[in-house]
Backbone as CSV, one residue per row, in Angstrom:
resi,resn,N_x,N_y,N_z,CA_x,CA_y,CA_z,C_x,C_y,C_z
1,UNK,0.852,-1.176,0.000,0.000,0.000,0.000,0.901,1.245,0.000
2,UNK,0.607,2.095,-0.708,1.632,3.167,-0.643,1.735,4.410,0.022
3,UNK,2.240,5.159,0.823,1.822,5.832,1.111,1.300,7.312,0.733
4,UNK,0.379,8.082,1.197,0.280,9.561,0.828,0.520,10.578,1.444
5,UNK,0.341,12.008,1.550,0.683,13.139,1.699,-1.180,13.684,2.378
6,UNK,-0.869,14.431,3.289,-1.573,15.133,3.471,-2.616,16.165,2.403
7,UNK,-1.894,16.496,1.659,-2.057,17.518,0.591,-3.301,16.284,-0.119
8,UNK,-2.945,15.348,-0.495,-4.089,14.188,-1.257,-5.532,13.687,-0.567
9,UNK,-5.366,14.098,1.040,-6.637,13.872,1.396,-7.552,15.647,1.754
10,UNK,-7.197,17.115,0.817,-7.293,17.650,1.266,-8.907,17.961,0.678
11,UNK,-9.699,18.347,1.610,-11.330,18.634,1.313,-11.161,20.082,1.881
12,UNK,-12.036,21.028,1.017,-12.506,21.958,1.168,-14.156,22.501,0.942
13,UNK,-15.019,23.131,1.662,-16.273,22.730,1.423,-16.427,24.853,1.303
14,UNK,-16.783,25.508,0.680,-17.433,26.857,1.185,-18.724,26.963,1.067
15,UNK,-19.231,27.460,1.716,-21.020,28.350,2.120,-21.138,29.179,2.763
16,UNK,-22.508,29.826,2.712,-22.964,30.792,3.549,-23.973,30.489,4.241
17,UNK,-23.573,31.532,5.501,-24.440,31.172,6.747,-26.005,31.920,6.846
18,UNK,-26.845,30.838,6.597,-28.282,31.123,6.068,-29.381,31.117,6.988
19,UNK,-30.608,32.361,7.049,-31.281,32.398,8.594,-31.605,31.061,8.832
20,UNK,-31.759,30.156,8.237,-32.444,28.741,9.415,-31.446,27.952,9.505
21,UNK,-29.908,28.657,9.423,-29.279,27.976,10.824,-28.600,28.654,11.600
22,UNK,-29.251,29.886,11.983,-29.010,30.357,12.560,-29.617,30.314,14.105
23,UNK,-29.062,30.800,15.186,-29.245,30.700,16.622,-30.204,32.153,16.973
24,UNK,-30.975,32.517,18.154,-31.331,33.857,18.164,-30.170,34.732,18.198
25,UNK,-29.170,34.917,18.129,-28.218,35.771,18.559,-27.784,35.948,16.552
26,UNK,-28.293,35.068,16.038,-27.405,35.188,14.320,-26.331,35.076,14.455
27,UNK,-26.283,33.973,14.873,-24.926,33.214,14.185,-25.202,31.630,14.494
28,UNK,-24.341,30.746,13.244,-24.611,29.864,12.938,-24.306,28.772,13.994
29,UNK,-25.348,27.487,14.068,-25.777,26.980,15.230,-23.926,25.804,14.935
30,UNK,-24.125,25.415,16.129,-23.025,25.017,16.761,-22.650,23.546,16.049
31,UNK,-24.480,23.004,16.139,-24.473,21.786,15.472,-24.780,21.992,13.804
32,UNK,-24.806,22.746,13.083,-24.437,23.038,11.974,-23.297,22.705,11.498
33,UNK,-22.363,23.991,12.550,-20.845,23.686,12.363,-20.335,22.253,11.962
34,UNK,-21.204,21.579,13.161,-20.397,20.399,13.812,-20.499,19.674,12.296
35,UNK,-22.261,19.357,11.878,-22.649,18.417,10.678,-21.374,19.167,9.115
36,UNK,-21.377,19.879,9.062,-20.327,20.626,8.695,-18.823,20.170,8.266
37,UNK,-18.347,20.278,9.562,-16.707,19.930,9.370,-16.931,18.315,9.662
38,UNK,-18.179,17.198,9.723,-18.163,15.921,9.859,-17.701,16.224,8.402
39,UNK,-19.098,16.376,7.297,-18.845,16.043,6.008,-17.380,16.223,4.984
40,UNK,-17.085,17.406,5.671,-15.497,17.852,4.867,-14.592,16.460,5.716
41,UNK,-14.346,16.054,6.620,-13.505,14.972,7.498,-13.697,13.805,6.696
42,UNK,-15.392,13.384,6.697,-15.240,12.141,5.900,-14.793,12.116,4.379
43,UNK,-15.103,13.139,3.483,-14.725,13.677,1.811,-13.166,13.182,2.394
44,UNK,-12.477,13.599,3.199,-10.770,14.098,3.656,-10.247,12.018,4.025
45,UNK,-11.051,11.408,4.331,-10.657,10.138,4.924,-10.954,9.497,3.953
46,UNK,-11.904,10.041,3.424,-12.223,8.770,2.429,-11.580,8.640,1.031
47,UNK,-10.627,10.421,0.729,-9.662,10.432,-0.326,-8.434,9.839,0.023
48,UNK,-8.194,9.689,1.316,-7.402,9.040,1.930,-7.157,7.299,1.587
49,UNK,-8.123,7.145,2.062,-8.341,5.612,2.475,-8.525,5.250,1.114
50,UNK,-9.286,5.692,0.362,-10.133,4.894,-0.849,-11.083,3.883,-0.685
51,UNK,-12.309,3.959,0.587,-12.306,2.799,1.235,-14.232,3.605,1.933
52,UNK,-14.561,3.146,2.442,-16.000,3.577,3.118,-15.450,4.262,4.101
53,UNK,-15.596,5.099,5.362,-14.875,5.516,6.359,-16.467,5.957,7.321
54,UNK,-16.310,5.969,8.486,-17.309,5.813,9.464,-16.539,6.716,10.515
55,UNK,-17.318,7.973,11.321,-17.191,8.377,12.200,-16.777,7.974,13.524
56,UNK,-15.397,8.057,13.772,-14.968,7.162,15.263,-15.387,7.870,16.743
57,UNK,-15.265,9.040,16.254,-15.361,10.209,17.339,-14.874,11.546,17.457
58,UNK,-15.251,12.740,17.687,-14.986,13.678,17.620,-14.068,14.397,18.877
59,UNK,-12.845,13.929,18.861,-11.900,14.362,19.731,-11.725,15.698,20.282
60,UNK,-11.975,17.048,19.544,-11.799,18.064,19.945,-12.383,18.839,19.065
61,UNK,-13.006,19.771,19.368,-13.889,21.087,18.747,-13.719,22.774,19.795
62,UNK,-13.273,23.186,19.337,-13.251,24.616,19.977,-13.905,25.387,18.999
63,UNK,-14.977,26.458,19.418,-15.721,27.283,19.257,-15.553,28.444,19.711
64,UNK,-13.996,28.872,19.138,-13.793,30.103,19.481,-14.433,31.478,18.880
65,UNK,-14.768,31.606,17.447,-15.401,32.464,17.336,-16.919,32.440,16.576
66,UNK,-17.564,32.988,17.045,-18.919,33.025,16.670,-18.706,33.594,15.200
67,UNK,-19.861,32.525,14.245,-19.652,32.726,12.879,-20.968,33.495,11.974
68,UNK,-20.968,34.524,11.943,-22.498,35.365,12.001,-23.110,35.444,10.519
69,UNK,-24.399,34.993,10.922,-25.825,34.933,9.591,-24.941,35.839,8.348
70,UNK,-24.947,35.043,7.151,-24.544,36.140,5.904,-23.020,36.114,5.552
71,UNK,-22.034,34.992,6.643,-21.015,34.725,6.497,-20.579,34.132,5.596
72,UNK,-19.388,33.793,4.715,-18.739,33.073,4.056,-17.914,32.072,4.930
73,UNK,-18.091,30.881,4.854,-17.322,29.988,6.126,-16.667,28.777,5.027
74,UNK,-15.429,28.617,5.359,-14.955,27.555,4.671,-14.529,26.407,5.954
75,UNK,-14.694,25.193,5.165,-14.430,24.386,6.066,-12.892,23.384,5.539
76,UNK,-11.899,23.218,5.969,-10.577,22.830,5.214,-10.205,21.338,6.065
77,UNK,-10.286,20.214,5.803,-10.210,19.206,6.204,-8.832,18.441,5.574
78,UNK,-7.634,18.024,6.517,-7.269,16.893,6.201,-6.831,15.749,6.917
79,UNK,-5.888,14.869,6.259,-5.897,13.537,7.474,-4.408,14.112,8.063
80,UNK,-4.624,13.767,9.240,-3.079,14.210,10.107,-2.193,12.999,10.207
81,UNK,-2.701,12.354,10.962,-2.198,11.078,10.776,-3.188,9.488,10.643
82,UNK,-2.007,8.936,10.294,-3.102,7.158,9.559,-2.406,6.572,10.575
83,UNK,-3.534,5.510,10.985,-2.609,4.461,12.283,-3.446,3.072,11.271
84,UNK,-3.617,1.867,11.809,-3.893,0.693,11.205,-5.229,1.076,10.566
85,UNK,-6.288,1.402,10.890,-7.575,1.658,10.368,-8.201,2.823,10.079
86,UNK,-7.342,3.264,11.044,-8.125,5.093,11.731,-7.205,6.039,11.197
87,UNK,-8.213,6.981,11.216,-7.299,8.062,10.381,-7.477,9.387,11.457
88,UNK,-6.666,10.299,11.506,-6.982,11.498,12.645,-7.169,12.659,11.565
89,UNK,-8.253,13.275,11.399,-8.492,14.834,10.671,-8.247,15.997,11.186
90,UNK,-7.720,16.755,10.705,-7.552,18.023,11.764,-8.242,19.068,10.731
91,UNK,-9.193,19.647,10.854,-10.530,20.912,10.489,-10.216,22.431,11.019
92,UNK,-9.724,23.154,10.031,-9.512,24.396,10.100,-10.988,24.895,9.831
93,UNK,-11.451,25.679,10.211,-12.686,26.261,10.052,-12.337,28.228,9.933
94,UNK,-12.508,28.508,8.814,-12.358,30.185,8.037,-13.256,30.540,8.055
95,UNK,-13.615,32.293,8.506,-14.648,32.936,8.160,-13.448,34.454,7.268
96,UNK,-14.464,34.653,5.951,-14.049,35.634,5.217,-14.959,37.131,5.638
97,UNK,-14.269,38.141,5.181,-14.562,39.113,5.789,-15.269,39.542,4.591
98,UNK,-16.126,39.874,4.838,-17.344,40.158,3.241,-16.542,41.875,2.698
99,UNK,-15.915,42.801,3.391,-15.280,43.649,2.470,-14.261,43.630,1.800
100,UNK,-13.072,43.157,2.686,-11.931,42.944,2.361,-11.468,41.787,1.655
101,UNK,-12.362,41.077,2.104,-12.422,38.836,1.683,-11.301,38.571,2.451
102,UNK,-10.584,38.802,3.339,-9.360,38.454,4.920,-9.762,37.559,5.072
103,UNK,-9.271,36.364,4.957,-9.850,35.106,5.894,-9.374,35.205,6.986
104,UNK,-10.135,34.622,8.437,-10.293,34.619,9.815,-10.151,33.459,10.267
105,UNK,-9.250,32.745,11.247,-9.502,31.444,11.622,-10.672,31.421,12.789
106,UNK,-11.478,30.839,12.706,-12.834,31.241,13.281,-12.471,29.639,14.521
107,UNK,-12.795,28.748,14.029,-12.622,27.345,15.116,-11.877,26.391,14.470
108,UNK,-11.616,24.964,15.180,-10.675,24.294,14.675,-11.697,22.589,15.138
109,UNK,-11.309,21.924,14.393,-11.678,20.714,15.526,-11.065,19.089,15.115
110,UNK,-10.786,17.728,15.865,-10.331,16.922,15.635,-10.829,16.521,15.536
111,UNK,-11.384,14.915,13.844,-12.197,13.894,14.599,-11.503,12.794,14.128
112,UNK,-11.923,11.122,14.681,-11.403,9.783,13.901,-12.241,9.539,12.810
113,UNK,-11.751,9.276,11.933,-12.765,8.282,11.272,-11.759,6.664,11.315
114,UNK,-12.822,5.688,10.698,-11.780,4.436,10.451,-12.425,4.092,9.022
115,UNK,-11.717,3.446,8.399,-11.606,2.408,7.351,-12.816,1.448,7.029
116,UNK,-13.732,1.306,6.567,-14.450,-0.321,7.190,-14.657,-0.733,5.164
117,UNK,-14.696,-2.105,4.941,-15.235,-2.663,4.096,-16.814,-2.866,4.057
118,UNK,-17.271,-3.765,2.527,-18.696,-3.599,2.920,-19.637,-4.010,3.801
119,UNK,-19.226,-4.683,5.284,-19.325,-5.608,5.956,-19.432,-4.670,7.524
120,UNK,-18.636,-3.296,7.001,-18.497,-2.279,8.311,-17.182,-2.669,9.021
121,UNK,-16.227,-4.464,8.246,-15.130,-4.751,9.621,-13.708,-3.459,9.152
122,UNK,-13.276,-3.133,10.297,-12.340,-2.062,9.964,-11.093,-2.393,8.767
123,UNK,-10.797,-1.811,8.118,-9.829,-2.205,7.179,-8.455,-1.256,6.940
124,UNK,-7.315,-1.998,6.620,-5.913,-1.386,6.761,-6.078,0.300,5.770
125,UNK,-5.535,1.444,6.388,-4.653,2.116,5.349,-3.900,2.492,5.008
126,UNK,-3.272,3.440,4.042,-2.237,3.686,4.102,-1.811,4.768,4.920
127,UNK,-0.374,4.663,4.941,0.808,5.209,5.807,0.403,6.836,5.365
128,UNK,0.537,7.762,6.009,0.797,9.179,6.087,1.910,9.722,6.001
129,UNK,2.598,10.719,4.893,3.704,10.928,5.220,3.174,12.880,4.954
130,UNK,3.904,13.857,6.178,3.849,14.633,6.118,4.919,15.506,5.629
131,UNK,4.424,16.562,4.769,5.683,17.715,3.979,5.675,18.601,4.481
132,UNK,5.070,19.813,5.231,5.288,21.039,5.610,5.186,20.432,7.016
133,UNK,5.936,22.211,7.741,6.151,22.142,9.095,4.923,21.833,9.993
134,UNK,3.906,22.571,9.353,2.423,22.029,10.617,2.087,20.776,10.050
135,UNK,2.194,20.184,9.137,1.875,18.797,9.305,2.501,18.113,9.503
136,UNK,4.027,18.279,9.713,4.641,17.391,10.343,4.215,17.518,12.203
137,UNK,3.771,18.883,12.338,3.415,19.088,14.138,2.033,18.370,14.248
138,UNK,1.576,18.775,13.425,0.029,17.832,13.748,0.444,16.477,13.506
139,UNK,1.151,15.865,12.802,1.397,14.399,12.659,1.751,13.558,13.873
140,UNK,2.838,14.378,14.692,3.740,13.854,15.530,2.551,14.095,16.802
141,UNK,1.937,14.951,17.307,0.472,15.609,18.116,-0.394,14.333,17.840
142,UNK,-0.760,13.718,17.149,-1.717,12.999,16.540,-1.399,11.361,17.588
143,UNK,-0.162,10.997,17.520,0.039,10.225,18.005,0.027,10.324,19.490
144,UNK,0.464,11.365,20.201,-0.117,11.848,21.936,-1.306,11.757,21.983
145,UNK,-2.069,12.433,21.351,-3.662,12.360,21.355,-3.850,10.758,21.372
146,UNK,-3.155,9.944,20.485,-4.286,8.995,20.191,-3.745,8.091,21.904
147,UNK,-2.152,8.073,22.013,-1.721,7.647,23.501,-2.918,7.940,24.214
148,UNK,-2.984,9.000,24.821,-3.408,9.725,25.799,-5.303,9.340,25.919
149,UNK,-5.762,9.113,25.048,-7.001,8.644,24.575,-7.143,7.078,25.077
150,UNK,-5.971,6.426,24.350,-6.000,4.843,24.960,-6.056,4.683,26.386
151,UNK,-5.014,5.637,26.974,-4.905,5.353,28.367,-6.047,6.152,28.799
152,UNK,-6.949,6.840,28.573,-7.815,7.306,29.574,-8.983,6.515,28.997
153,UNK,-9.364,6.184,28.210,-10.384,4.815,27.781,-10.052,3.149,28.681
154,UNK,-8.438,3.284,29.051,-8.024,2.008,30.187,-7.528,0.786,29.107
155,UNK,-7.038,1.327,27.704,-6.866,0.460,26.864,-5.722,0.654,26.345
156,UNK,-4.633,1.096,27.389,-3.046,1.134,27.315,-2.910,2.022,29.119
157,UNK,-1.555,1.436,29.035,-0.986,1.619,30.347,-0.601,2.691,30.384
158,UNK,-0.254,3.624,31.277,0.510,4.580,31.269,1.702,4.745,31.190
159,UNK,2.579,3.695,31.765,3.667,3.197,31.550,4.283,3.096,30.025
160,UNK,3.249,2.507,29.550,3.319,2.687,27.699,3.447,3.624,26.823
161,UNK,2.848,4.491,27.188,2.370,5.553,26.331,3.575,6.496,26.464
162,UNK,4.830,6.184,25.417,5.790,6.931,25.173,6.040,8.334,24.568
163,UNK,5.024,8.437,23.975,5.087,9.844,23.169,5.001,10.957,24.471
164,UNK,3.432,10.406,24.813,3.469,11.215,26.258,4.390,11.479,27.543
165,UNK,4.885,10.180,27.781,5.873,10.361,28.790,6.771,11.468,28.439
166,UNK,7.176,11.475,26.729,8.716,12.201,26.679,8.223,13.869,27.100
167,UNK,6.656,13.918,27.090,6.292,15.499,27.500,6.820,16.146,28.571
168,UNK,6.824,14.895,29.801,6.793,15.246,31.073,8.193,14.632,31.802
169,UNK,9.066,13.820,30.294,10.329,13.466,31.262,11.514,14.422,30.675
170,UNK,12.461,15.272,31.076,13.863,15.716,30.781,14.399,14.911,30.331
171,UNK,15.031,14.711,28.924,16.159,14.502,28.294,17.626,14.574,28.876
């Protein structure tokens, strides 16, 4: 299986933020967002994989800035890192500035997807290899997260989980 580049699983989705999904305050509802940067993640795993891909879980979402009715919002999805089945996405979320067109990093968020055949059983993919400097940081990040996840699910030791340790031990 060969491996790919970040750049090959990259999804980009743009729209505008329209009154019925909007919140009383006008701006776009949270779970919008969310259904949102799912669809750009799976487009992003599944150029990846070449393969069906299924929602594992949504690791991290920050909602730092409110994205208001009439917005231009892009959603930028790719895979960070590939482990045996699962793939980790990392979701830039842009709002453009309707005078200037400035894009804004508005929120960010992590999710898994995995691999499955037509059967749903999880299936191998390929290797990730990263070229620029933030994807090599999100690559190497990807693997703490996924540590740090095992051991607080009780499905690796702490003792194990090397990436993490090297956070907290001196060289």
């Amino acid at each position: 299986m060969q491996s790919k580049t970040p750049s090959e699983s990259r999804s980009i989705m743009t729209d505008l933020v329209l009154p019925s999904e909007t919140n009383p305050l006008n701006n776009l509802f949270g779970g919008e967002l969310l259904a949102r940067m799912d669809r750009a993640a799976s487009i992003s795993a599944r150029r990846h994989s070449r393969r069906i891909v299924v929602t594992a879980s949504v690791n991290h979402v920050a909602f730092n800035r409110a994205i208001p009715l009439g917005s231009v919002v892009t959603v930028e999805a790719n895979v960070s890192r590939a482990f045996k089945s699962s793939m980790e996405i990392f979701i830039d979320v842009w709002i453009e500035d309707r005078e200037s067109g400035r894009r804004t990093k508005a929120n960010e968020a992590i999710y898994t997807f995995v691999a499955v055949d037509d059967t749903g059983a999880p299936v191998k993919v390929p290797a990730l290899v990263p070229e620029t400097d933030l994807e090599k940081e999100r690559f190497d990040a990807a693997l703490r997260r996924k540590q740090l996840s095992l051991v607080l699910a009780g499905k690796m030791q702490p003792k194990d989980a090397t990436e993490l340790k090297a956070l907290f031990i001196d060289a």
